[in-house]
N, C-alpha and C positions, 0 to 999 in steps of 0.2 A: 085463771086464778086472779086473785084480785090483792092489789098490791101496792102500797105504800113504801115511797122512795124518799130517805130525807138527806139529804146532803147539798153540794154545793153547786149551782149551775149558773150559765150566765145570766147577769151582769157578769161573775166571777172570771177571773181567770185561769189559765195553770190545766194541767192534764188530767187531776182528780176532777174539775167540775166539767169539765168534756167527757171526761168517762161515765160521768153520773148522765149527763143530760142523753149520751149515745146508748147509755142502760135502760135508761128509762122507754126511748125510743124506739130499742129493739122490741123488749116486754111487749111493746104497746101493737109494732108489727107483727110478732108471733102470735098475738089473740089476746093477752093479758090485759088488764084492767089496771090502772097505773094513777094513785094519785102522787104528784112529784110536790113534795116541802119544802123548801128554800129557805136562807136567810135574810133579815131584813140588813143583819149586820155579820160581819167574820171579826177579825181583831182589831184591840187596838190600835193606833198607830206606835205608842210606845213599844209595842210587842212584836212589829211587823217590820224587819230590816227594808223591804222591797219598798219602792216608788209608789206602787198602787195594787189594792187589789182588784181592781174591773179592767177587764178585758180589752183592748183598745184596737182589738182587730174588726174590719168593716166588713168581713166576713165570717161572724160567731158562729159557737153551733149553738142552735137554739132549744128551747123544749120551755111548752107552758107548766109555769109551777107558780105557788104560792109562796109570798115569799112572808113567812108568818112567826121566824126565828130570830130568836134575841141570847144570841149564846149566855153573855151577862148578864141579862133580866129575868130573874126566876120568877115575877110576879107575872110575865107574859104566858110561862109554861105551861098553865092547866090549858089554856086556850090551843097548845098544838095537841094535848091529850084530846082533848075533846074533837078536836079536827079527825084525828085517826081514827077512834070509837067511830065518828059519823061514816069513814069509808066502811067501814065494816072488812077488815083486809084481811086477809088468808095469813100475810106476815107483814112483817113492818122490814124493811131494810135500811140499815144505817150507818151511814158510811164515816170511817174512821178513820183519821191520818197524824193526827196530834194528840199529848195531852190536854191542848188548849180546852176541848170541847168534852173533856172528863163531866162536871159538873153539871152542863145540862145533860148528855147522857144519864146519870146517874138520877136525877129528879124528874127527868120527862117520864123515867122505865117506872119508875115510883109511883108517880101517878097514874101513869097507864094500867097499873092494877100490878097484883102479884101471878107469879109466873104459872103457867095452868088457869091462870084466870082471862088474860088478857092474848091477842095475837102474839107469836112467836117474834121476839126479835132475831134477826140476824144480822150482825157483823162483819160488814165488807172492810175487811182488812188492808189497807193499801202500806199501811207500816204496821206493827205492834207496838215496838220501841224506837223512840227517837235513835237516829244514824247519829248525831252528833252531841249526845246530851251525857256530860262523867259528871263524874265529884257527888256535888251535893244535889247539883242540878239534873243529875242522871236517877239519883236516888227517888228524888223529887217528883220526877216523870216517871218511873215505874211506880210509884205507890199511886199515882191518879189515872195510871194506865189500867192497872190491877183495879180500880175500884171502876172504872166505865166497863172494861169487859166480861166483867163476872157479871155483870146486867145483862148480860146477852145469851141466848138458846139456843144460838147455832153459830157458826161462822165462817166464812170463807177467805181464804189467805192465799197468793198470785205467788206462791215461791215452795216450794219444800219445804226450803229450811228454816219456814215461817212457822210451822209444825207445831215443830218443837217447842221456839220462842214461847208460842200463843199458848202451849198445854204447862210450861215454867210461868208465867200470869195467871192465869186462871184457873188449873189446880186440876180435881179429877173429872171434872165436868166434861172440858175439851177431850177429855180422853176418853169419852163413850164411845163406840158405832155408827158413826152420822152424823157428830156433833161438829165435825171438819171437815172442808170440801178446799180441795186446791184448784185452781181455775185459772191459765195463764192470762196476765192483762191483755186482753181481746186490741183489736186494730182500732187508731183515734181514725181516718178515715179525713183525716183536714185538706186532703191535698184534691179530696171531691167535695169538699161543701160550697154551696153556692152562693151568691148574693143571698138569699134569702134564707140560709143557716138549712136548708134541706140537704139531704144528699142522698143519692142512691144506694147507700148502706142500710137503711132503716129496719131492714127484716132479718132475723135471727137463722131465716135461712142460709143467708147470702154469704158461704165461707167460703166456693166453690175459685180457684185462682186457674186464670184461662190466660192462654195467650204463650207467648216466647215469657224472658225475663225480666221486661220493661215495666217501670215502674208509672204510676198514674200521669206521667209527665210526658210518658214514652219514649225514655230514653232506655235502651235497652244497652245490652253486654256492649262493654269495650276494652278495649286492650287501656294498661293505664301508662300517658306518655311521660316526657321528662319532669314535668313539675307536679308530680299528686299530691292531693289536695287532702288532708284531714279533717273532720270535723267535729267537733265537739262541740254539743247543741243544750241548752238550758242551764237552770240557774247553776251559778257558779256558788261553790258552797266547800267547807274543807275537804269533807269525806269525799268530796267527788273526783278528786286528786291530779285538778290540773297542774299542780307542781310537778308533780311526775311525769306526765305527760311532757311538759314543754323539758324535761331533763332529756327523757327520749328522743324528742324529736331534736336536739342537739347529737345526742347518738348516732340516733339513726342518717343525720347529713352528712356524717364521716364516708357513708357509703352510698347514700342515696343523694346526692347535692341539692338538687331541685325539691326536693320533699317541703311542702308547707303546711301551714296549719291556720284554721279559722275556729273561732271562740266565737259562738253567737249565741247569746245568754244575758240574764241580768246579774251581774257580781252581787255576790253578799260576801263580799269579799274584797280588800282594799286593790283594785283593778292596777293602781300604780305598781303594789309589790310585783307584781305578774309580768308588767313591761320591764321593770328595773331586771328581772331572772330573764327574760328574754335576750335584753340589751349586756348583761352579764358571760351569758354564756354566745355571743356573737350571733343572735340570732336575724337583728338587723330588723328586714322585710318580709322574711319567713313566717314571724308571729302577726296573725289579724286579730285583733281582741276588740269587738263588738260589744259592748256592753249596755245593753235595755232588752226589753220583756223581746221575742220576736212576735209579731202578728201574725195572723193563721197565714196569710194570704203570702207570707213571705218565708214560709216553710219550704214548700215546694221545690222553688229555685234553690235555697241553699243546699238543700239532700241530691237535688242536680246535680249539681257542679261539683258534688264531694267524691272522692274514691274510695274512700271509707270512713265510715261514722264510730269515733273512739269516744269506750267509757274506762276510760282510767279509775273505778271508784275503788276505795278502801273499806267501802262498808256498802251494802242494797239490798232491797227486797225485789222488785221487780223495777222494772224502768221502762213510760211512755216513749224514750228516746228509743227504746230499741223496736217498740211499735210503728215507729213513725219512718224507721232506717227500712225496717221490714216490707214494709208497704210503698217503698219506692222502689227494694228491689237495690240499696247499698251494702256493700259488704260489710263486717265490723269486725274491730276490734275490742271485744272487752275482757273485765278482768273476773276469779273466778271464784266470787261473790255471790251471796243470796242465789235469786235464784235465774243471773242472766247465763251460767252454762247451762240452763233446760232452753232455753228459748235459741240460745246460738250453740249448737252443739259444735266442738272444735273441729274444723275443717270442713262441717258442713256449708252453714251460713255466714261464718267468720272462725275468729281465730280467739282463742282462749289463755290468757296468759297471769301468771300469781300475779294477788293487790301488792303497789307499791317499790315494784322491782321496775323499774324505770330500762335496764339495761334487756331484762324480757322482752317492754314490751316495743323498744327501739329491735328488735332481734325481728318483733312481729310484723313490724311496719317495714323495714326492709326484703324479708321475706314474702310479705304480699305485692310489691312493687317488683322487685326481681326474679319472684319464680313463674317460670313460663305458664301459662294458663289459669293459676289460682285464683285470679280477680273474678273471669268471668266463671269461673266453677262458683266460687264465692256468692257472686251475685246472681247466680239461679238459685243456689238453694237459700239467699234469704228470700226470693219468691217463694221456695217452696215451704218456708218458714211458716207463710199464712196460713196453714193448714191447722197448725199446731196451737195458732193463736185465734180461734175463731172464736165468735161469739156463741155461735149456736150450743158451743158446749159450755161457753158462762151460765146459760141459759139453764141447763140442762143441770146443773152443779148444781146453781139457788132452788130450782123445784125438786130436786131430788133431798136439799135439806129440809124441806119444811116435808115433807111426806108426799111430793105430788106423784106418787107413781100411779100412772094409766089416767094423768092429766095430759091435753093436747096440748103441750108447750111448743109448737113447732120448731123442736132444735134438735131434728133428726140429723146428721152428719158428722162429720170426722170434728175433730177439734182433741182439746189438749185440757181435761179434766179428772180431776181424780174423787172420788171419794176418800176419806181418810180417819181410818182410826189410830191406835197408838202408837203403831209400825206403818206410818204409810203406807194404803196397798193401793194399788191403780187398777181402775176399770171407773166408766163411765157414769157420772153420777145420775141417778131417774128414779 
């Protein structure tokens, strides 16, 4: 098939423009025909809490693209219409994470013709609705969310209970036969990309997980000793609920002494409040709070060194964190959100506990540290996790939306995809 990809890849940074460039890459290893769109620019700086948005690791993941997007310049957009028309594309896919990019959505799909006339778009859904957006400014982002996804002919969403959200936006359209395809966020794979942004991931075959339960690092199972190590990895942001977490881990030292915790992330969030609650509730040296972008290259070591990788959020749709925990083979704890209990089923691969109950999930974190065996139970089945998050079934999701049946997408194998009509039903999408 032949296929047009536009979203964000490097220069960029963050898990959305790695998932784009490792999509584009699979496509392209399975047989597909792959033109990749980029932008020339993302946001403001007025609009962008973060330090930067380009990538400052020495080992990117790469993919050739066009970088031919000007979110804010509507006078550039006929020129990406015309780009597309030139691939001649089976679909167009277009990936979605903000309101920000409401507007060009909305006048790119315009120009690219009306629907039945032009390639199908499709909708990769990484959010629907902003996690952190009430009031006026909530209101505000669902009326320019509602106006970019109703531009769309099909879509695929990484959660369940994205479903629903996506069929409350955009009306009865989403609730046709095929019109939704759920598809867990497949593995970012950073802990094998090379100097040169390659990695031995590239084919959509490749979901098959061999070996003991050692992670790309090859640190396999261990018993966990007097000081376990926590980890809570990327941007720090409210719904993500590191305040609850460091409550817990005050909890949980009543019983576990040595229990510590490591923050490695960029705050969008005033990093002093977070010491002050640390230093508040006697946390001392217990709390490591890191705060800048991490580099690919320096992923690795920290998912190492961790006994388990905590997502304390109060609000998610899927989460690269827990792709990244998976693929080394760390245990987790998270909380029981969008849609990270499909991906950590409780007691399988980690442990599942209610958003926001801080005394849970200190209940959780002890319980993993003290009960005889559950670490290394833990940490084989997030090995066996990868099964459920494979690409070959991302694969298999997007060509089964656009009508590829008895197209050679090579994404024959196990993986974790649904087709979906109004009642969610699961079987393999083709």
């Amino acid at each position: 098939m032949r296929w047009v990809l536009i979203g964000p890849v490097w220069p960029y940074r963050g898990g959305i423009a790695q998932h784009t460039a490792l999509l584009a890459r699979t496509l392209a290893g399975a047989g597909h025909e792959v033109t990749t769109l980029t932008f020339r620019s993302l946001y403001p700086a007025w609009l962008f809490p973060g330090r930067t948005v380009i990538d400052p690791s020495q080992q990117p993941v790469r993919v050739q693209a066009e970088r031919i997007i000007a979110p804010l310049w509507p006078i550039g957009w006929p020129a990406v219409a015309r780009r597309v028309r030139a691939a001649r594309p089976d679909a167009v896919l277009l990936v979605w994470w903000v309101p920000f990019f409401a507007p060009f959505v909305v006048g790119f799909s315009a120009l690219l013709g009306r629907r039945g006339r032009r390639p199908p778009i499709v909708l990769i859904c990484h959010n629907v609705l902003p996690h952190d957006a009430h009031g006026v400014r909530g209101r505000v982002a669902g009326w320019l969310t509602a106006l970019a996804l109703r531009r769309g002919d099909r879509w695929l969403v990484h959660a369940t209970p994205l479903v629903a959200v996506l069929e409350g936006v955009v009306g009865e359209r989403a609730r046709m036969p095929g019109a939704v395809a759920r598809a867990a966020l497949p593995l970012h794979h950073l802990a094998t990309v090379g100097g040169d942004g390659v990695t031995p991931h590239d084919s959509a075959h490749d979901d098959t997980v061999t070996g003991d339960a050692a992670g790309p690092d090859g640190v396999g199972p261990r018993p966990i000793g007097p000081a376990p190590t926590l980890l809570f990895f990327g941007l720090v942001r409210p719904y993500k609920g590191l305040d609850v977490l460091i409550d817990a881990l005050a909890i949980a030292r009543e019983t576990v002494p040595g229990v510590r915790l490591v923050v490695a992330g960029e705050f969008w969030q005033r990093v002093d409040a977070f010491r002050a609650q640390a230093d508040r509730l006697g946390l001392g040296d217990a709390v490591t709070l890191r705060d800048g972008y991490v580099q690919n290259e320096e992923v690795a070591p920290l998912f190492a060194s961790a006994d388990a990788v905590v997502l304390p959020y109060r609000a998610a749709t899927s989460s690269g964190v827990l792709t990244l925990a998976i693929e080394h083979g760390v245990p987790m704890i998270v909380t029981d959100v969008g849609g990270l209990p499909e991906v950590v089923v409780d007691g399988e691969a980690g442990l599942v506990v209610p958003p926001g109950d801080a005394r849970a999930l200190a209940a959780a974190v002890v319980r993993l540290c003290r009960e005889r065996g559950l670490a290394t139970r833990l940490r084989a089945g997030s090995v066996a996790a990868r099964g459920r998050i494979g690409w070959a079934a991302y694969v298999a999701a997007l060509v089964g939306l656009v009508g590829g049946a008895g197209v050679d997408d090579g994404a024959a194998g196990d993986g974790d995809a649904a087709a979906v009509d109004r009642a969610p039903a699961h079987g393999t999408a083709r």
